[in-house]
C-alpha positions, 0 to 999 in steps of 0.5 A: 225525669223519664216518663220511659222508665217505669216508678221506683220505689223511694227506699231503691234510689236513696239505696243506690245513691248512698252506696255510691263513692264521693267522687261518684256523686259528685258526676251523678247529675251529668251521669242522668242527663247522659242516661235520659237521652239514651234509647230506651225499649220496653220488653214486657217487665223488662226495661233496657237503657243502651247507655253505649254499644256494649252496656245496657242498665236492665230495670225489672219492674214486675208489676209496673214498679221497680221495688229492689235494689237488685232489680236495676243491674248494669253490664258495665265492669264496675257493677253493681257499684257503678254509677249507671245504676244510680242514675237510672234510678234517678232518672225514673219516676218516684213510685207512689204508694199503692192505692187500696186494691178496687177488688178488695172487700169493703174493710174495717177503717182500722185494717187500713189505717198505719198502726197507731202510737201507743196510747193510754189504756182505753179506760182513761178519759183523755185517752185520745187526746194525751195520744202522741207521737212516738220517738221513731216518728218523731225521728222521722219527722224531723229527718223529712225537715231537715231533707226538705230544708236543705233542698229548699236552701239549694233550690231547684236549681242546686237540689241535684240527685244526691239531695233529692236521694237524701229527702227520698231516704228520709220519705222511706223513713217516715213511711216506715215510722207510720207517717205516710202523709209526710211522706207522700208530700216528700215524694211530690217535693222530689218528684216536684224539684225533678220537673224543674230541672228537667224542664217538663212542660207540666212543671209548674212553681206553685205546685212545687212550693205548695209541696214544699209548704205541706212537707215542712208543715207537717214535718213540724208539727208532727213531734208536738202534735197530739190526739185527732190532730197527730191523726191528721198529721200521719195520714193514712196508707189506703183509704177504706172501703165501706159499704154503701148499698144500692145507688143509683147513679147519673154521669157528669163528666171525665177528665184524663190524668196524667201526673208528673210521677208516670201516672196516667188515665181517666176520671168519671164523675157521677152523681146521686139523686141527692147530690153527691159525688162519686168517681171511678177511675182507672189510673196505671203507670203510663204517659199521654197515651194513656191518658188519652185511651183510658177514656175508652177503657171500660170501668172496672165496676161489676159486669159492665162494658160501659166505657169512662166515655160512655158512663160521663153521658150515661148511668149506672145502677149500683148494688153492694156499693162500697165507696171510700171516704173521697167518694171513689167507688170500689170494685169488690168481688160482691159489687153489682153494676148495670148501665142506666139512662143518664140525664142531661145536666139541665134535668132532674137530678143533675139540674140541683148541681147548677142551683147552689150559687157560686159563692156558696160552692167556693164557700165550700171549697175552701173549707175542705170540700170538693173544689169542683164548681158548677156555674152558668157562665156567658162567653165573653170572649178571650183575654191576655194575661202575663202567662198566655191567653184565657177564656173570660166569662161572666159567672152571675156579674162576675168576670171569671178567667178560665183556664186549661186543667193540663198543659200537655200538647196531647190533651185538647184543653188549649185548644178547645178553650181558644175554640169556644173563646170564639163564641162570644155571647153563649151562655153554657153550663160548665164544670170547673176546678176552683184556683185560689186567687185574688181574681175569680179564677178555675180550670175547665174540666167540661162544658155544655156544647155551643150549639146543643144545650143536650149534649156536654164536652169534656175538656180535656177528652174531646175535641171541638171543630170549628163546626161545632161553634154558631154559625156567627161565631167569630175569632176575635184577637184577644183583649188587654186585661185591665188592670185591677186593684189588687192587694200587693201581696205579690210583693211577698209572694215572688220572693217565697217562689225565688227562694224555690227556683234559686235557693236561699243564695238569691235572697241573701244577695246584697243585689236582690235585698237593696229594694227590700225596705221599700217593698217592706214599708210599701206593704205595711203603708197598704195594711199587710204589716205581717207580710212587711215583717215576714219579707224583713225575716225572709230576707234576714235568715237568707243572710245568716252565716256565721264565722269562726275565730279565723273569720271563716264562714261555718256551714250554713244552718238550713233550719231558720231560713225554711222556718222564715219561708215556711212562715211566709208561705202559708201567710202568702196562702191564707191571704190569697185564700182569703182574698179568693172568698172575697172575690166570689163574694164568700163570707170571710168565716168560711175560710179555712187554715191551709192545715199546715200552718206552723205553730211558730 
């Protein structure tokens, strides 16, 4: 995937692929790669591929997006049936849905929800619950399962264009039938399985197996679900905006994003007096650049020349507000905004944020909330760990590993994290995102500067100097993590990741199941019987094929073996949840289902 060329749309790359002939298909992956390393120039909408001397593929993407089939054209003698098309298409980012327009008026809920399914009369008593899913959606539903389950069976390394078309068709499908939840989450599969094959930096396997576990989850439950739970299920295709008054706000912090489907910018967090979070943001196509130089942007709020950078240090004094229900403040024609005084975090309001303990806000995290954490931690210094060294704090008695939010070369998150891993002993105020884990794990967004408790960094945005840190700081080699005793849920874990690396072949092989019954047995003797089972039925569904009368092996049937990895994966997360609240020292009842759990 090519940060270079701009989003297109999901229905533009299943079209171009499908138009294709068999024998063109079967070439569509080598055409891509030759196609991603091709000179690209960008002139205004217009983006040029020189795929030779005389060829040039031309993307028109008004508006950031390619939305049309006609809109890819090629210079190539068997246009506009060639395969460059396709490949360019391939190649791009996935264009995501449009977020609702910030200058937009704060509307009624209903103008920006997907029409709903037809319901009873509204007399009825049940009306909302008996509320089902009509037959397109549940066609659709059914078409994203399939799509997903047989780039699951592939696996990222098997899952080429042609798949990652067929799945991008049956997203379309589902956005069409009112399911934009399911089909956003077949888009982060897709946009997921491409970071692999194209060895992306930020590509990370957790996140593309808790994509895969949201779309097949909620592909299956779409067809039987009904009332407020089919609500859920469907989504919604914009947030709306509702008015909120006057408020007066305080900045927190910023972090740049920078996403793996072409999107880049800032975030600034605010604060009411109360407590409770908003966020503006300024998010566009882009890459690193981007997400570097949006913090210098001014925010898109009433008149204000404030910057994301400046409003993280100060405040900001709202009238005619309208927020939508994450707590994103729009910029309506009718908002007013002025810069205000801002505080520092250890006063009045701000202060209140730190107060709440930390396993109360893991509590609350894990139950659907903001997974932000505001902790007081001591610097213990750095650590090692399998997957590269993290910065170890004590958090309230708590050895809590903190690690970078983004692992892009361009953002100063591993830098400054080696940085403060040298000023052992201090003891700052940090933002954090919490990681679920066995361990007390969290990324860190921004932190109180070493030396000026009045002063804050953000992470990910600015750089700290060696200057920066006390005068007695001292890098110290980082230490070996001790080994703790930890429940052995890896067991499980590392086969439901291999299936997504290597599909569903690596599991059926006779090589890779011979140890099966020992690990088995090893998590039933340890109290995880269900996970003993689940590794039993992983393995069994992977090597399930049946044979005609001549002894031939039938095509493969995708669908038990993702209902097997389905069942072990949101398992793996539920345990891994609720081991998480254990580690924080959370009450076991605060922990949530993952919301995709399958009704097996």
């Amino acid at each position: 995937m090519s940060p270079d060329l701009p989003p297109v749309a999901p229905s533009v790359t299943a079209e171009l692929v499908e138009a294709l002939s068999p024998r063109l298909r079967k070439r569509l992956d080598a055409g891509i790669a030759k196609l991603a390393a091709r000179p690209v120039v960008r002139e205004g909408d217009l983006v040029r591929i020189a795929v030779d001397d005389e060829t040039d593929v031309v993307l028109h993407a008004p508006g950031g997006a390619v939305s049309r089939a006609d809109a890819i054209r090629c210079g190539c003698l068997l246009a506009p049936d060639c395969l460059h098309r396709a490949a360019a298409a391939s190649a791009a980012p996935v264009a995501e849905d449009a977020p609702a327009p910030e200058d937009a008026p704060a509307t009624d809920p209903g103008e920006d929800a997907p029409p709903p399914a037809p319901a009873p009369a509204e007399d009825g008593p049940t009306a909302e619950s008996a509320e089902q899913a009509t037959s397109e959606q549940r066609a659709a539903a059914r078409a994203v399962y399939a799509a997903t389950a047989a780039v699951l069976e592939a696996g990222t390394d098997g899952a080429g264009a042609v798949l990652q078309a067929e799945l991008l068709r049956a997203a379309h499908t589902a956005r069409l039938a009112g399911l934009p939840r399911a089909c956003a989450a077949a888009i982060s599969v897709v946009t997921g399985v491409r970071a692999a094959r194209s060895a992306d930096p930020a590509y990370r396997l957790t996140d593309l197996v808790a994509a895969l576990a949201a779309t097949l989850g909620t592909a299956h439950r779409v067809p039987d679900a009904t009332g407020p739970d089919l609500a859920e299920l469907r989504g919604t295709v914009r947030q709306p905006y509702r008015p909120d008054g006057s408020l007066r706000l305080y900045g927190l912090f910023s972090e740049p994003v920078l996403t793996a489907t072409g999107y880049a910018g800032a975030v600034t967090w605010t604060a009411d007096a109360e407590g409770r979070l908003y966020t503006v943001s300024d998010v566009a196509p882009g890459g690193p650049a981007r997400a570097t130089g949006a913090a210098d942007r001014a925010v898109r709020i009433g008149d204000t020349a404030l910057t994301h950078r400046e409003l993280s240090r100060a405040g900001l004094a709202v009238s005619g507000a309208t927020v939508s229900p994450t707590g994103r403040l729009g910029a309506g024609a009718g908002v007013r905004a002025v810069r205000a005084a801002g505080v520092a975090w250890r006063a009045e309001p701000l202060d209140r944020l730190w107060s709440v303990p930390a396993a109360e806000q893991v509590a609350r995290a894990l139950s659907g909330g903001r997974d932000l954490l505001f902790l007081e931690v001591t610097l213990l210094g750095s650590v090692r760990e399998s997957t590269g060294d993290c910065l170890l704090a004590d958090c309230a008695g708590l050895p809590l590993r903190l690690t970078t939010a983004h692992d892009d070369p361009s953002l100063p998150y591993r830098d400054n994290l080696r940085l403060l891993a040298a000023a052992r002993g201090s003891r700052l105020r940090i933002v954090a995102r919490l990681v679920p884990g066995t361990l007390p794990r969290a990324l860190l967004l921004a932190t109180e500067h070493p030396t000026d408790p009045a002063a804050r960094v953000d992470a990910g945005l600015d750089r700290l100097q060696h200057a920066d840190l006390p005068a007695d700081a001292a890098q110290a080699p980082p230490e070996a993590l001790p080994a703790g005793d930890e429940a052995p849920l890896h067991l499980l874990r590392r086969r439901v990741h291999q299936a997504v690396s290597g599909g569903r072949r690596v599991l059926a092989l006779s090589g890779s199941s011979r140890g099966e019954p020992g690990d088995s047995a090893r998590l039933r003797r340890l109290g995880l019987a269900t996970a003993g089972d689940l590794l039993d039925d992983l393995h069994s569904t992977a090597a399930l094929r049946s044979r005609d009368a001549f002894g031939r092996l039938l095509p493969s049937d995708a669908a038990p073996f993702a209902r097997a990895w389905l069942a072990a994966a949101v398992y793996t997360d539920t345990i891994e949840r609720a081991l998480c609240a254990s580690a924080w020292g959370a009450t076991a009842d605060t922990v949530p289902s993952t919301g995709v759990l399958p009704r097996l």
